[in-house]
C-alpha positions as CSV (number, residue, x, y, z in Angstrom):
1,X,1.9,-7.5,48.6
2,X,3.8,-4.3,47.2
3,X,2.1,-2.5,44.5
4,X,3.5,-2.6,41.0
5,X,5.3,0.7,41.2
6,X,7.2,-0.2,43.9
7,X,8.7,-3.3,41.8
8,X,9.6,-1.0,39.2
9,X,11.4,1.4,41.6
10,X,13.0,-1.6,43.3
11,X,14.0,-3.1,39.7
12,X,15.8,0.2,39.3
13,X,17.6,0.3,42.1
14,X,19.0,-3.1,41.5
15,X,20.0,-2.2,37.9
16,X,22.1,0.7,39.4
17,X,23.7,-1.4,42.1
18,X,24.8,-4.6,40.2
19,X,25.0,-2.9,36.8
20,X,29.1,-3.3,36.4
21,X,28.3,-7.2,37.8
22,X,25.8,-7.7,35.2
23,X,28.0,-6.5,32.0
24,X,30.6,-9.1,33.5
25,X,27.7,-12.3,33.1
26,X,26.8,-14.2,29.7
27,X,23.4,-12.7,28.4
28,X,20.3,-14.7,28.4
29,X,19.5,-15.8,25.0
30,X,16.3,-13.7,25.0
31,X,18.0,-10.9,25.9
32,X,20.2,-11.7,23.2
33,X,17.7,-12.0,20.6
34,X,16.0,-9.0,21.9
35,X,18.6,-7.0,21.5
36,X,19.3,-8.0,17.8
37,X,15.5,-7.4,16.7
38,X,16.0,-3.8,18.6
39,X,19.3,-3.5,16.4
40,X,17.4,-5.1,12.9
41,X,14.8,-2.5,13.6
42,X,16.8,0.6,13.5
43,X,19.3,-0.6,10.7
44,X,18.6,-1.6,7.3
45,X,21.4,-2.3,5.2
46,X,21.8,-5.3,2.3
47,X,25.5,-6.3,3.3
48,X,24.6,-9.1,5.2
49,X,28.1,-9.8,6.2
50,X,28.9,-6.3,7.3
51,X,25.6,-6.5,9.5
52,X,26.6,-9.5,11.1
53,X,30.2,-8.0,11.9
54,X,28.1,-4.7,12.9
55,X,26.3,-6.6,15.6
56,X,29.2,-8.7,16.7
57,X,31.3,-5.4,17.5
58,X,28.2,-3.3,18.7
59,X,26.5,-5.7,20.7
60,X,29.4,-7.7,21.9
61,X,27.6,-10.9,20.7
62,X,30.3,-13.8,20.0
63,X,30.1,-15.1,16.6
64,X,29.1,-19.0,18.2
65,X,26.5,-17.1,20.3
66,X,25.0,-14.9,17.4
67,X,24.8,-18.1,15.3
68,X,22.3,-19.8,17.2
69,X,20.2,-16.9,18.0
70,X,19.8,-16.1,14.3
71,X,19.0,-19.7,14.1
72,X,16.3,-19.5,16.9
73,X,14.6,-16.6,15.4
74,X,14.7,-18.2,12.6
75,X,12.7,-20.9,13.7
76,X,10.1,-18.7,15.6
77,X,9.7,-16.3,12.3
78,X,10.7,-13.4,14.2
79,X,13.6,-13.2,11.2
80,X,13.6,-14.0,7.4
81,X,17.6,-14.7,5.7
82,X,16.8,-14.4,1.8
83,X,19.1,-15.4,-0.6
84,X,22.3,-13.2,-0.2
85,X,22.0,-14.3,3.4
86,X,20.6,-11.0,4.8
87,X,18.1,-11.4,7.8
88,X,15.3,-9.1,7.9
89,X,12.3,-8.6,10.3
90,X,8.9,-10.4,9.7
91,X,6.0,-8.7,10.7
92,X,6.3,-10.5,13.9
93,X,9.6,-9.9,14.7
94,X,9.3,-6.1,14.2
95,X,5.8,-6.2,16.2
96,X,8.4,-7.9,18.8
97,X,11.2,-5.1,18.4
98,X,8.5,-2.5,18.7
99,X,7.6,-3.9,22.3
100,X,11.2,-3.6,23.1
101,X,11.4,-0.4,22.3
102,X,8.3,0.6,23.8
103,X,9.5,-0.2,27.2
104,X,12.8,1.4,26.8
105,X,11.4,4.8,25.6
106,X,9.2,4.8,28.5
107,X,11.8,3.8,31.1
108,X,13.4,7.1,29.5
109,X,11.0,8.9,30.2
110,X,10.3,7.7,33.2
111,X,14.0,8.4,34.4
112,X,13.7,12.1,33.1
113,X,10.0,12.5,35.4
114,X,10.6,10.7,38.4
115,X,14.1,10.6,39.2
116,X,17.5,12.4,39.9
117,X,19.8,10.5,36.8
118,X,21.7,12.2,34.7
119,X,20.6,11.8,31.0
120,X,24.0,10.4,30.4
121,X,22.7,7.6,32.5
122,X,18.9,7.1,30.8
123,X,20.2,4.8,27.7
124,X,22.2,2.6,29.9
125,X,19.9,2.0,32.3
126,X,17.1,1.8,30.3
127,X,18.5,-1.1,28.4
128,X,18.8,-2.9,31.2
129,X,15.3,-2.9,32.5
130,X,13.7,-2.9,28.8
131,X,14.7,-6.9,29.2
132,X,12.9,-6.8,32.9
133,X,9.9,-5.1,32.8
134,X,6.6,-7.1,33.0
135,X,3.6,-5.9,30.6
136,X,1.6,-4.7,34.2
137,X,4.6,-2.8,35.0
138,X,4.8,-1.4,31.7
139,X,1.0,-0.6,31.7
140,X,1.5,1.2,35.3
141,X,4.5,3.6,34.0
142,X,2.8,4.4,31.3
143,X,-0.4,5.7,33.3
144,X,1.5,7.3,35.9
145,X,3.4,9.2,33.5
146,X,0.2,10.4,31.4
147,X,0.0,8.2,28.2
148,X,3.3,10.4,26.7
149,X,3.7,10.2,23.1
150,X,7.3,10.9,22.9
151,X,10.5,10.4,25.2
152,X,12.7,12.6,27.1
153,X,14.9,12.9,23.4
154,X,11.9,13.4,21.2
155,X,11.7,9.7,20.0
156,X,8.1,8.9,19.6
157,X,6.7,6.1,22.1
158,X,5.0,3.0,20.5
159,X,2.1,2.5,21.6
160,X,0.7,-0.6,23.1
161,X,-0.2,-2.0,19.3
162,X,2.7,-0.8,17.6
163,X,1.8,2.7,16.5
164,X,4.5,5.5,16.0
165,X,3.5,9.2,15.9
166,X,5.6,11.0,13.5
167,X,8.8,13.5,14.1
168,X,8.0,16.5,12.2
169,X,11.6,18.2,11.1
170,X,14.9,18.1,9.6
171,X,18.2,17.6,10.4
172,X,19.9,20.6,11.6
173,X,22.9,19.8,9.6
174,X,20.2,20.2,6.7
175,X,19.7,23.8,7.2
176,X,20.8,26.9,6.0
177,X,21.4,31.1,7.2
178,X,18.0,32.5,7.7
179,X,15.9,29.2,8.9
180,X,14.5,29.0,12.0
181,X,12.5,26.5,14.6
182,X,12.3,24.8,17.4
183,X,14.7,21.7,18.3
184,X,12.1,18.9,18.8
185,X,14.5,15.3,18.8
186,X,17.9,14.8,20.0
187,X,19.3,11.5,19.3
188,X,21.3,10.0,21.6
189,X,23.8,7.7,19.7
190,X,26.6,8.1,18.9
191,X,27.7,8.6,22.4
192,X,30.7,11.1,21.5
193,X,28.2,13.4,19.5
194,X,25.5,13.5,22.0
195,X,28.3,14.1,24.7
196,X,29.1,17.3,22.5
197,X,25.8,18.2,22.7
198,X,25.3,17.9,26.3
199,X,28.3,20.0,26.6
200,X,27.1,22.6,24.7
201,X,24.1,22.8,26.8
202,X,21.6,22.5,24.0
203,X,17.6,21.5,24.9
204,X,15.3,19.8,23.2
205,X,12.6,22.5,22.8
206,X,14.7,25.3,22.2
207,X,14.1,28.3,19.3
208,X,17.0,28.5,17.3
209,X,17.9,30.8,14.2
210,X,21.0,29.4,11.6
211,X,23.2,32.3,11.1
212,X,25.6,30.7,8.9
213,X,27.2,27.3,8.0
214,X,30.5,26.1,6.2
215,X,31.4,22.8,4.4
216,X,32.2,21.4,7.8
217,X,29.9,23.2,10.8
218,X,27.1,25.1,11.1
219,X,26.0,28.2,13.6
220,X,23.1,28.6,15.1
221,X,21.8,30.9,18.4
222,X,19.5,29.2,20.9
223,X,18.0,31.3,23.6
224,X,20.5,34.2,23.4
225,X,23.6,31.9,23.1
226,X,25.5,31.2,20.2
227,X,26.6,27.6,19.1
228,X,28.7,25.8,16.3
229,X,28.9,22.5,15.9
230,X,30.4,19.7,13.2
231,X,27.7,19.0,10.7
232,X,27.8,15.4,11.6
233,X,27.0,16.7,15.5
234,X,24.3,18.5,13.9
235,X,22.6,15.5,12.2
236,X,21.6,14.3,15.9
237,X,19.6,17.3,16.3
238,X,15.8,17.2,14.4
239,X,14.6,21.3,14.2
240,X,10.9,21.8,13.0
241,X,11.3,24.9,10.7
242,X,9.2,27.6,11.0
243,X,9.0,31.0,9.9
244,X,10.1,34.0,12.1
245,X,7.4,35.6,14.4
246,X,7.1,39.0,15.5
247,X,7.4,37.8,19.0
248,X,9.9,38.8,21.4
249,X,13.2,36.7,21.7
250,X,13.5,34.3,24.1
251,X,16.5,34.1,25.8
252,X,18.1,32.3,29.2
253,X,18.3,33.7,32.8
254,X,21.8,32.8,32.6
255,X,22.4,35.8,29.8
256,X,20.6,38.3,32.1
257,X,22.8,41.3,32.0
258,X,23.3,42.5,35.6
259,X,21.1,45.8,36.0
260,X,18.9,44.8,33.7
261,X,15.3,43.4,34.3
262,X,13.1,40.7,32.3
263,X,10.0,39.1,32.5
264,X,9.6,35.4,32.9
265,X,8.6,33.7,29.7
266,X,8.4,30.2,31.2
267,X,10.7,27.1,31.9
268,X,12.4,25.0,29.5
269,X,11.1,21.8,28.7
270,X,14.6,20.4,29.9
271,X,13.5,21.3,32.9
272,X,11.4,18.4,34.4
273,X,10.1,17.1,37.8
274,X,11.2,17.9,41.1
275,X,13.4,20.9,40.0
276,X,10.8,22.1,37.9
277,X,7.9,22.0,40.6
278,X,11.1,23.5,43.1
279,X,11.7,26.6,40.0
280,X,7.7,27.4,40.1
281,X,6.9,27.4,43.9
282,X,10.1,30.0,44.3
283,X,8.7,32.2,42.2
284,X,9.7,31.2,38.5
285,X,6.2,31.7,37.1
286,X,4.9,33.2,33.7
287,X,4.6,36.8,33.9
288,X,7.0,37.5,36.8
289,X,9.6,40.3,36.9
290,X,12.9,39.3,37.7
291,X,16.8,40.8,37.9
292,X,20.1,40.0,39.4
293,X,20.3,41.1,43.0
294,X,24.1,40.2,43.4
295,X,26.4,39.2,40.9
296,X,29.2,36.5,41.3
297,X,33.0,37.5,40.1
298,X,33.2,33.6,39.9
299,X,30.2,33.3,37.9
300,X,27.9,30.9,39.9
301,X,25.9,30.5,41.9
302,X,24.0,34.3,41.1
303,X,21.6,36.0,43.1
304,X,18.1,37.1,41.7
305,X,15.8,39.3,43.0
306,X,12.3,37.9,42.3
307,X,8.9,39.0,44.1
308,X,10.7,40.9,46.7
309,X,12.6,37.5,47.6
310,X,16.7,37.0,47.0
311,X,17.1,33.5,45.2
312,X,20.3,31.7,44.6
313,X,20.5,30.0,41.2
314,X,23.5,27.9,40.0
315,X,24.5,28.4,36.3
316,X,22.6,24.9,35.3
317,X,19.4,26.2,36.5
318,X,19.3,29.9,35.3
319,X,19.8,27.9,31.7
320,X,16.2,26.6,31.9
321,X,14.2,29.2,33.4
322,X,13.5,31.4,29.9
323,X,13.0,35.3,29.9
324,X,11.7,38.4,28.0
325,X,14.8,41.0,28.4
Protein backbone atom coordinates (compact mmCIF):
# COMPACT_ATOMS: atom_id res chain seq x y z
CA UNK A 1 0.00 0.00 0.00
CA UNK A 2 1.80 3.45 -0.96
CA UNK A 3 2.00 5.86 1.73
CA UNK A 4 -0.05 9.03 1.59
CA UNK A 5 2.65 11.27 0.18
CA UNK A 6 3.08 9.30 -2.59
CA UNK A 7 -0.77 9.75 -3.71
CA UNK A 8 -0.28 13.34 -3.41
CA UNK A 9 2.80 13.40 -5.64
CA UNK A 10 1.05 10.96 -7.97
CA UNK A 11 -2.23 13.32 -7.93
CA UNK A 12 0.17 15.96 -9.14
CA UNK A 13 1.52 14.50 -11.69
CA UNK A 14 -1.78 13.64 -13.19
CA UNK A 15 -3.09 17.24 -12.82
CA UNK A 16 -0.02 18.31 -15.00
CA UNK A 17 -0.54 15.66 -17.63
CA UNK A 18 -4.37 15.74 -18.31
CA UNK A 19 -4.71 19.36 -17.20
CA UNK A 20 -5.66 20.83 -20.92
CA UNK A 21 -8.17 17.45 -21.07
CA UNK A 22 -9.72 18.28 -17.91
CA UNK A 23 -10.65 22.12 -18.81
CA UNK A 24 -12.27 20.52 -21.89
CA UNK A 25 -14.92 18.15 -19.43
CA UNK A 26 -18.18 19.42 -17.64
CA UNK A 27 -17.30 20.09 -13.83
CA UNK A 28 -18.68 17.98 -11.12
CA UNK A 29 -21.35 19.79 -9.31
CA UNK A 30 -19.25 19.80 -6.19
CA UNK A 31 -16.58 21.14 -7.81
CA UNK A 32 -18.92 23.59 -9.04
CA UNK A 33 -20.25 24.61 -5.82
CA UNK A 34 -16.89 24.68 -4.37
CA UNK A 35 -15.69 26.85 -6.44
CA UNK A 36 -18.59 29.43 -5.97
CA UNK A 37 -18.26 29.35 -2.04
CA UNK A 38 -14.33 29.98 -2.72
CA UNK A 39 -15.55 32.96 -5.10
CA UNK A 40 -18.58 34.19 -2.28
CA UNK A 41 -15.75 34.12 0.20
CA UNK A 42 -13.43 36.57 -1.32
CA UNK A 43 -16.14 38.93 -2.87
CA UNK A 44 -18.74 40.81 -1.13
CA UNK A 45 -20.75 42.99 -3.13
CA UNK A 46 -24.86 43.77 -2.79
CA UNK A 47 -25.49 43.76 -6.67
CA UNK A 48 -26.80 40.45 -6.76
CA UNK A 49 -27.19 40.43 -10.48
CA UNK A 50 -23.75 41.78 -11.22
CA UNK A 51 -22.42 38.80 -8.92
CA UNK A 52 -24.18 36.29 -10.77
CA UNK A 53 -22.78 37.71 -14.17
CA UNK A 54 -19.29 37.97 -12.26
CA UNK A 55 -19.28 34.35 -11.66
CA UNK A 56 -20.74 33.30 -14.96
CA UNK A 57 -17.81 35.11 -16.80
CA UNK A 58 -15.08 34.23 -14.16
CA UNK A 59 -15.86 30.84 -13.45
CA UNK A 60 -17.17 29.79 -16.80
CA UNK A 61 -20.29 28.46 -15.04
CA UNK A 62 -23.36 28.38 -17.60
CA UNK A 63 -26.26 30.25 -16.44
CA UNK A 64 -28.56 26.59 -16.37
CA UNK A 65 -25.69 25.11 -14.49
CA UNK A 66 -25.19 27.98 -11.83
CA UNK A 67 -28.93 27.87 -11.29
CA UNK A 68 -29.08 24.64 -9.77
CA UNK A 69 -26.06 24.92 -7.79
CA UNK A 70 -27.28 28.02 -6.06
CA UNK A 71 -30.41 26.02 -5.63
CA UNK A 72 -28.37 23.03 -4.00
CA UNK A 73 -26.60 25.21 -1.65
CA UNK A 74 -29.47 26.54 -0.93
CA UNK A 75 -30.98 23.54 0.30
CA UNK A 76 -27.85 22.42 2.29
CA UNK A 77 -27.47 26.08 4.02
CA UNK A 78 -24.17 26.51 2.72
CA UNK A 79 -25.87 29.88 1.04
CA UNK A 80 -28.55 32.44 2.25
CA UNK A 81 -30.52 34.73 -0.94
CA UNK A 82 -32.27 37.66 1.10
CA UNK A 83 -34.61 39.71 -0.30
CA UNK A 84 -32.87 41.68 -3.23
CA UNK A 85 -31.82 38.24 -4.31
CA UNK A 86 -28.15 38.38 -3.10
CA UNK A 87 -26.66 34.98 -1.83
CA UNK A 88 -24.38 35.24 0.99
CA UNK A 89 -22.31 32.62 3.01
CA UNK A 90 -23.87 30.96 6.22
CA UNK A 91 -21.61 30.10 8.79
CA UNK A 92 -21.45 26.75 7.23
CA UNK A 93 -20.86 27.55 3.96
CA UNK A 94 -17.89 29.96 4.82
CA UNK A 95 -16.50 27.10 7.41
CA UNK A 96 -16.84 25.06 3.85
CA UNK A 97 -14.98 27.78 1.72
CA UNK A 98 -12.37 28.04 4.39
CA UNK A 99 -11.60 24.24 3.91
CA UNK A 100 -11.18 24.95 0.27
CA UNK A 101 -8.95 27.36 0.67
CA UNK A 102 -7.07 25.75 3.14
CA UNK A 103 -6.04 23.00 0.85
CA UNK A 104 -5.27 25.31 -1.94
CA UNK A 105 -2.81 27.57 0.09
CA UNK A 106 -1.15 24.58 1.16
CA UNK A 107 -0.86 22.91 -2.27
CA UNK A 108 0.92 26.41 -2.84
CA UNK A 109 3.08 26.09 -0.67
CA UNK A 110 3.72 22.84 -1.11
CA UNK A 111 4.62 23.55 -4.94
CA UNK A 112 7.02 26.37 -3.89
CA UNK A 113 8.98 23.58 -1.16
CA UNK A 114 9.04 20.52 -2.91
CA UNK A 115 8.98 20.99 -6.42
CA UNK A 116 10.49 22.59 -9.64
CA UNK A 117 7.05 24.75 -10.98
CA UNK A 118 7.14 27.97 -11.88
CA UNK A 119 4.95 30.22 -9.62
CA UNK A 120 3.17 31.07 -12.76
CA UNK A 121 2.04 27.51 -12.54
CA UNK A 122 1.11 27.30 -8.50
CA UNK A 123 -2.68 28.90 -8.92
CA UNK A 124 -3.47 26.70 -11.67
CA UNK A 125 -2.47 23.74 -10.46
CA UNK A 126 -3.40 24.26 -7.12
CA UNK A 127 -7.05 24.65 -8.11
CA UNK A 128 -7.12 21.60 -9.56
CA UNK A 129 -6.06 19.43 -6.62
CA UNK A 130 -7.88 21.77 -3.95
CA UNK A 131 -11.10 19.67 -5.37
CA UNK A 132 -8.88 16.24 -4.94
CA UNK A 133 -7.17 16.27 -1.91
CA UNK A 134 -8.41 13.86 0.84
CA UNK A 135 -8.40 15.33 4.61
CA UNK A 136 -5.32 12.55 5.38
CA UNK A 137 -3.53 13.99 2.49
CA UNK A 138 -4.11 17.33 3.58
CA UNK A 139 -3.10 16.42 7.26
CA UNK A 140 0.33 14.77 5.75
CA UNK A 141 1.34 18.12 3.64
CA UNK A 142 0.73 20.04 6.17
CA UNK A 143 3.19 18.14 8.68
CA UNK A 144 5.73 17.59 6.14
CA UNK A 145 5.84 21.17 5.35
CA UNK A 146 6.06 22.27 9.13
CA UNK A 147 2.53 23.51 10.18
CA UNK A 148 3.24 26.97 7.87
CA UNK A 149 1.14 29.82 8.71
CA UNK A 150 1.29 31.53 5.46
CA UNK A 151 1.71 30.62 1.65
CA UNK A 152 4.30 31.02 -0.86
CA UNK A 153 2.41 34.74 -1.61
CA UNK A 154 1.99 35.78 1.95
CA UNK A 155 -1.80 34.62 2.21
CA UNK A 156 -2.25 33.33 5.64
CA UNK A 157 -3.20 29.40 5.83
CA UNK A 158 -6.49 28.46 7.60
CA UNK A 159 -6.01 26.31 9.91
CA UNK A 160 -7.66 23.02 10.41
CA UNK A 161 -10.76 24.95 12.35
CA UNK A 162 -10.93 27.88 10.34
CA UNK A 163 -8.51 30.32 11.96
CA UNK A 164 -6.69 33.14 9.87
CA UNK A 165 -3.51 34.78 11.17
CA UNK A 166 -3.50 38.36 10.22
CA UNK A 167 -1.45 40.26 7.25
CA UNK A 168 0.19 43.13 8.94
CA UNK A 169 0.68 46.08 6.16
CA UNK A 170 -0.56 48.27 3.53
CA UNK A 171 -0.92 48.48 0.07
CA UNK A 172 2.13 49.74 -1.53
CA UNK A 173 0.05 51.89 -3.83
CA UNK A 174 -0.90 53.38 -0.22
CA UNK A 175 2.39 54.82 0.39
CA UNK A 176 4.31 57.69 0.11
CA UNK A 177 8.38 59.28 -0.49
CA UNK A 178 10.22 58.49 2.73
CA UNK A 179 8.27 55.08 3.90
CA UNK A 180 9.90 52.12 4.23
CA UNK A 181 9.38 48.07 4.92
CA UNK A 182 9.48 44.86 4.00
CA UNK A 183 7.10 43.37 1.16
CA UNK A 184 5.26 40.65 3.12
CA UNK A 185 2.05 39.51 0.51
CA UNK A 186 1.90 39.50 -3.12
CA UNK A 187 -1.41 38.65 -4.50
CA UNK A 188 -1.66 36.82 -7.33
CA UNK A 189 -4.85 37.82 -9.27
CA UNK A 190 -5.26 39.68 -11.59
CA UNK A 191 -3.08 37.56 -13.71
CA UNK A 192 -1.74 40.61 -15.94
CA UNK A 193 -0.59 42.54 -12.72
CA UNK A 194 1.09 39.81 -11.01
CA UNK A 195 2.72 38.93 -14.48
CA UNK A 196 4.20 42.63 -14.19
CA UNK A 197 5.41 41.87 -11.09
CA UNK A 198 7.11 38.76 -11.83
CA UNK A 199 8.75 40.57 -14.52
CA UNK A 200 10.00 43.00 -12.56
CA UNK A 201 11.59 40.55 -10.36
CA UNK A 202 10.14 41.72 -7.11
CA UNK A 203 10.19 39.11 -3.83
CA UNK A 204 8.08 38.80 -1.24
CA UNK A 205 10.39 39.61 1.69
CA UNK A 206 12.25 42.26 0.22
CA UNK A 207 13.25 45.88 2.05
CA UNK A 208 12.07 48.56 0.03
CA UNK A 209 12.24 52.47 0.40
CA UNK A 210 9.33 54.79 -1.70
CA UNK A 211 11.30 57.45 -3.31
CA UNK A 212 8.56 59.15 -5.02
CA UNK A 213 5.09 58.59 -6.53
CA UNK A 214 2.70 60.45 -9.17
CA UNK A 215 -1.13 60.37 -9.72
CA UNK A 216 -0.51 57.29 -11.69
CA UNK A 217 2.81 55.09 -10.45
CA UNK A 218 4.83 54.93 -7.73
CA UNK A 219 8.88 54.31 -7.20
CA UNK A 220 10.38 52.37 -5.00
CA UNK A 221 14.15 50.58 -4.62
CA UNK A 222 14.33 47.01 -3.42
CA UNK A 223 17.69 45.50 -2.80
CA UNK A 224 19.73 48.01 -4.74
CA UNK A 225 17.30 48.10 -7.73
CA UNK A 226 15.03 50.56 -8.67
CA UNK A 227 11.29 49.87 -9.65
CA UNK A 228 8.09 51.80 -10.90
CA UNK A 229 5.05 50.42 -11.26
CA UNK A 230 1.12 51.55 -12.00
CA UNK A 231 -0.52 52.19 -8.76
CA UNK A 232 -3.09 49.57 -9.54
CA UNK A 233 0.16 47.00 -9.94
CA UNK A 234 1.09 48.33 -6.71
CA UNK A 235 -2.14 47.50 -4.82
CA UNK A 236 -1.07 43.62 -5.28
CA UNK A 237 1.81 44.25 -3.18
CA UNK A 238 1.19 44.35 0.98
CA UNK A 239 4.56 46.28 2.56
CA UNK A 240 4.75 46.29 6.55
CA UNK A 241 6.06 49.83 7.22
CA UNK A 242 8.72 50.35 9.39
CA UNK A 243 11.02 52.89 10.22
CA UNK A 244 14.55 53.20 8.75
CA UNK A 245 17.49 51.36 10.67
CA UNK A 246 20.95 52.18 10.94
CA UNK A 247 21.73 48.97 9.40
CA UNK A 248 23.66 48.48 6.35
CA UNK A 249 21.68 48.27 2.92
CA UNK A 250 20.95 45.18 1.55
CA UNK A 251 21.34 44.75 -1.78
CA UNK A 252 21.41 41.73 -4.67
CA UNK A 253 24.53 39.73 -5.90
CA UNK A 254 23.30 40.59 -9.16
CA UNK A 255 24.29 44.53 -8.58
CA UNK A 256 27.81 43.53 -7.36
CA UNK A 257 30.10 45.91 -9.13
CA UNK A 258 32.90 43.95 -10.64
CA UNK A 259 36.14 44.68 -8.42
CA UNK A 260 34.29 45.15 -5.65
CA UNK A 261 33.79 42.78 -2.62
CA UNK A 262 30.68 42.08 -0.17
CA UNK A 263 29.72 40.05 2.51
CA UNK A 264 26.86 37.64 2.35
CA UNK A 265 23.88 38.84 4.22
CA UNK A 266 21.77 35.77 3.51
CA UNK A 267 19.27 34.30 0.84
CA UNK A 268 16.07 35.60 -0.12
CA UNK A 269 13.08 34.10 1.02
CA UNK A 270 12.18 33.65 -2.80
CA UNK A 271 14.66 31.41 -2.67
CA UNK A 272 13.25 28.03 -1.54
CA UNK A 273 14.10 24.23 -1.59
CA UNK A 274 16.43 22.45 -3.66
CA UNK A 275 18.10 25.63 -5.02
CA UNK A 276 18.30 27.09 -1.79
CA UNK A 277 19.97 23.92 0.07
CA UNK A 278 22.22 23.88 -3.66
CA UNK A 279 23.09 28.09 -2.83
CA UNK A 280 24.19 27.14 0.96
CA UNK A 281 26.30 23.88 0.43
CA UNK A 282 28.37 26.03 -2.52
CA UNK A 283 29.27 28.42 -0.19
CA UNK A 284 26.36 31.10 -0.03
CA UNK A 285 26.38 31.24 3.74
CA UNK A 286 25.93 34.25 6.24
CA UNK A 287 29.20 35.90 6.88
CA UNK A 288 31.04 34.87 3.73
CA UNK A 289 33.13 37.12 1.53
CA UNK A 290 32.39 37.09 -1.90
CA UNK A 291 33.37 39.01 -5.51
CA UNK A 292 33.20 38.55 -9.16
CA UNK A 293 35.99 36.39 -10.46
CA UNK A 294 35.05 36.96 -14.28
CA UNK A 295 32.69 39.09 -15.72
CA UNK A 296 30.29 38.28 -18.72
CA UNK A 297 30.10 41.02 -21.70
CA UNK A 298 26.75 39.19 -22.24
CA UNK A 299 25.74 39.60 -18.75
CA UNK A 300 25.02 35.95 -17.53
CA UNK A 301 25.99 33.48 -16.41
CA UNK A 302 28.92 35.52 -13.96
CA UNK A 303 31.70 34.05 -12.20
CA UNK A 304 32.17 34.57 -8.35
CA UNK A 305 34.93 34.00 -6.42
CA UNK A 306 33.70 32.59 -3.07
CA UNK A 307 35.96 30.57 -0.38
CA UNK A 308 38.80 30.26 -2.75
CA UNK A 309 36.27 28.35 -5.20
CA UNK A 310 34.99 29.93 -8.82
CA UNK A 311 31.11 29.60 -9.00
CA UNK A 312 28.92 30.15 -12.00
CA UNK A 313 25.72 32.01 -11.19
CA UNK A 314 23.00 32.77 -13.81
CA UNK A 315 21.32 36.24 -13.43
CA UNK A 316 18.09 34.54 -11.69
CA UNK A 317 20.11 33.23 -8.89
CA UNK A 318 22.54 36.14 -8.08
CA UNK A 319 18.99 37.99 -7.55
CA UNK A 320 18.28 35.95 -4.38
CA UNK A 321 21.50 35.45 -2.74
CA UNK A 322 21.55 39.19 -0.66
CA UNK A 323 24.94 41.04 0.18
CA UNK A 324 26.61 43.71 2.33
CA UNK A 325 28.71 45.88 -0.38
Amino acid sequence: MRPVWTHIIIALLAATITGLVLRRRRRHPRIVIEDILKWLYHHDTDDAAGVAARIRRELGIRPRVLQKALQAMEAEQLIHTGPKGRSTLTQKGRDYALKIIRIHRLYEKYLAEKTGFHKREWHHLAEKMEHRLSSDDVHTMESVLGYPVFDPHGDPIPTATGELAAIPGRPLAELHSGDSGQIVHIEDEPPAHYDQILQAHIHIGSGIQVTGRTDSEIVFTAEGITHRLPLAVAQNITVHTKPDTDQPPVIRLSALPPGQTATIAGISRECRGQTRRRLLDLGFVPGATVRIALDNPLGDPIAYLIKDTVIALRRDEADKILITP
